[in-house]
N, C-alpha and C positions, 0 to 999 in steps of 0.2 A: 560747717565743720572744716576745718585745715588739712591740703592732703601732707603728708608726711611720708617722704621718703626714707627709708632707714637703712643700711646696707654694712653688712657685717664683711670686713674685708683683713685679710694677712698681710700685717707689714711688718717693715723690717726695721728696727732704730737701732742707726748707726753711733756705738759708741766706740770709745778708744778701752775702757777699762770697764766692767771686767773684758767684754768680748762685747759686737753686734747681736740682736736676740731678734727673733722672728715673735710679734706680739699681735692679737688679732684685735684691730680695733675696726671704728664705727665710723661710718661717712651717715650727715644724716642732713638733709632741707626741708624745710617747710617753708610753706604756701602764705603763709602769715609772715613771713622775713625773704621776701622773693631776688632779694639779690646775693645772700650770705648761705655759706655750706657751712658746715659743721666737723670738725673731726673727733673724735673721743677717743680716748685711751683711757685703756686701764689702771685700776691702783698699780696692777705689777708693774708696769711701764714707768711709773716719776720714780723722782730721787724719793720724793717724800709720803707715798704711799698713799697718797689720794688721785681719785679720778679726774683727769685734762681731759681739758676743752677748749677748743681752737675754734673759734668765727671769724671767716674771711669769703672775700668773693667768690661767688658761684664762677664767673668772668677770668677769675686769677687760676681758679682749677683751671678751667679751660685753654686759657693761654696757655700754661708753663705746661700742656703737653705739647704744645709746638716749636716753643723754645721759652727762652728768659723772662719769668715776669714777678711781680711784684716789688712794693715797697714798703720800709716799714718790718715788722714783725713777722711778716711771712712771706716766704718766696718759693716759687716750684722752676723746675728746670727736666726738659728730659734728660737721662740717663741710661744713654744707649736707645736700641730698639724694642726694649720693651720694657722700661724703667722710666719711674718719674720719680722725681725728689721732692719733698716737703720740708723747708727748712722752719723752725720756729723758732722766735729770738724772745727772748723776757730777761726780768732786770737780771733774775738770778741765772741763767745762763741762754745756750741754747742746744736744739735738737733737732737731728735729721732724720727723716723717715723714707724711707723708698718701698714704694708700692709698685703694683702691677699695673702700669698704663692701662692695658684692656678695663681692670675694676674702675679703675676711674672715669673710661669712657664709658662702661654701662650705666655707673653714677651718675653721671652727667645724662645721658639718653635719656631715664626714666626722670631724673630732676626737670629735663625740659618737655616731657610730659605731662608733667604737672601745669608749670610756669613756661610757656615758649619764652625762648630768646627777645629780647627787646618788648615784652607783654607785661615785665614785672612792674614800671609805673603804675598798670592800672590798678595794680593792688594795693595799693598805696594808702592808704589815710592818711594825710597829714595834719587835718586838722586834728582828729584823734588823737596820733602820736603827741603834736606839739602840747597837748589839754592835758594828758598824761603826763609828761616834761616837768611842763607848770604848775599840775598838783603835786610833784615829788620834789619841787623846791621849796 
């Protein structure tokens, strides 16, 4: 059975109009995808009234609490001493989120209670995954 970490946390998404809004969304990993985090947001959050979902590196959390990282459709960066940024890019636009560094380090703490640092190879199936691939083509 997969452990699953799931983590109810307050952030903030930075818009220009109507205003910024404080919205409570979700950090979530699992043991079954040991290198990728999760973010969820609620239907109130999008333009379009359904639930987002963001997959990116456990790795890229981690960094962009220490400075600049990612590439691609998602990037984090601190914000001050007790602020991180979540930026997400897609066709139809993008969106910032600033969260509370601390949540994301406890996210982090228990995520690598689960999976240690550098241990996520082993969970790996590849031949699995690739049989999986191959049947949906």
């Amino acid at each position: 059975m997969p452990d699953i970490i799931d983590h109810a946390v307050q952030a903030g998404l930075i818009a220009t109009a109507p205003q910024s809004r404080a919205v409570l969304a979700r950090l979530r990993y699992k043991s079954t995808d040991p290198f990728a985090v999760q973010a969820i947001f609620p239907a109130a959050a999008s333009l379009d009234g359904a639930e987002v979902r963001w997959t990116f590196g456990r790795d890229l959390l981690a960094a962009g609490l220490l400075g600049p990282a990612g590439e691609g459709d998602v990037h984090a960066w601190p914000c001050g001493p007790r602020h991180t940024m979540l930026e997400f890019h897609a066709a139809d636009g993008m969106a910032m989120v600033r969260f509370a560094s601390a949540d994301l380090r406890r996210f982090l703490a228990s995520a690598y209670l689960v999976v240690p640092r550098g241990a996520e190879p082993r969970l790996l199936d590849v031949d699995a995954d690739l049989a999986a691939l191959l049947r949906e083509a």
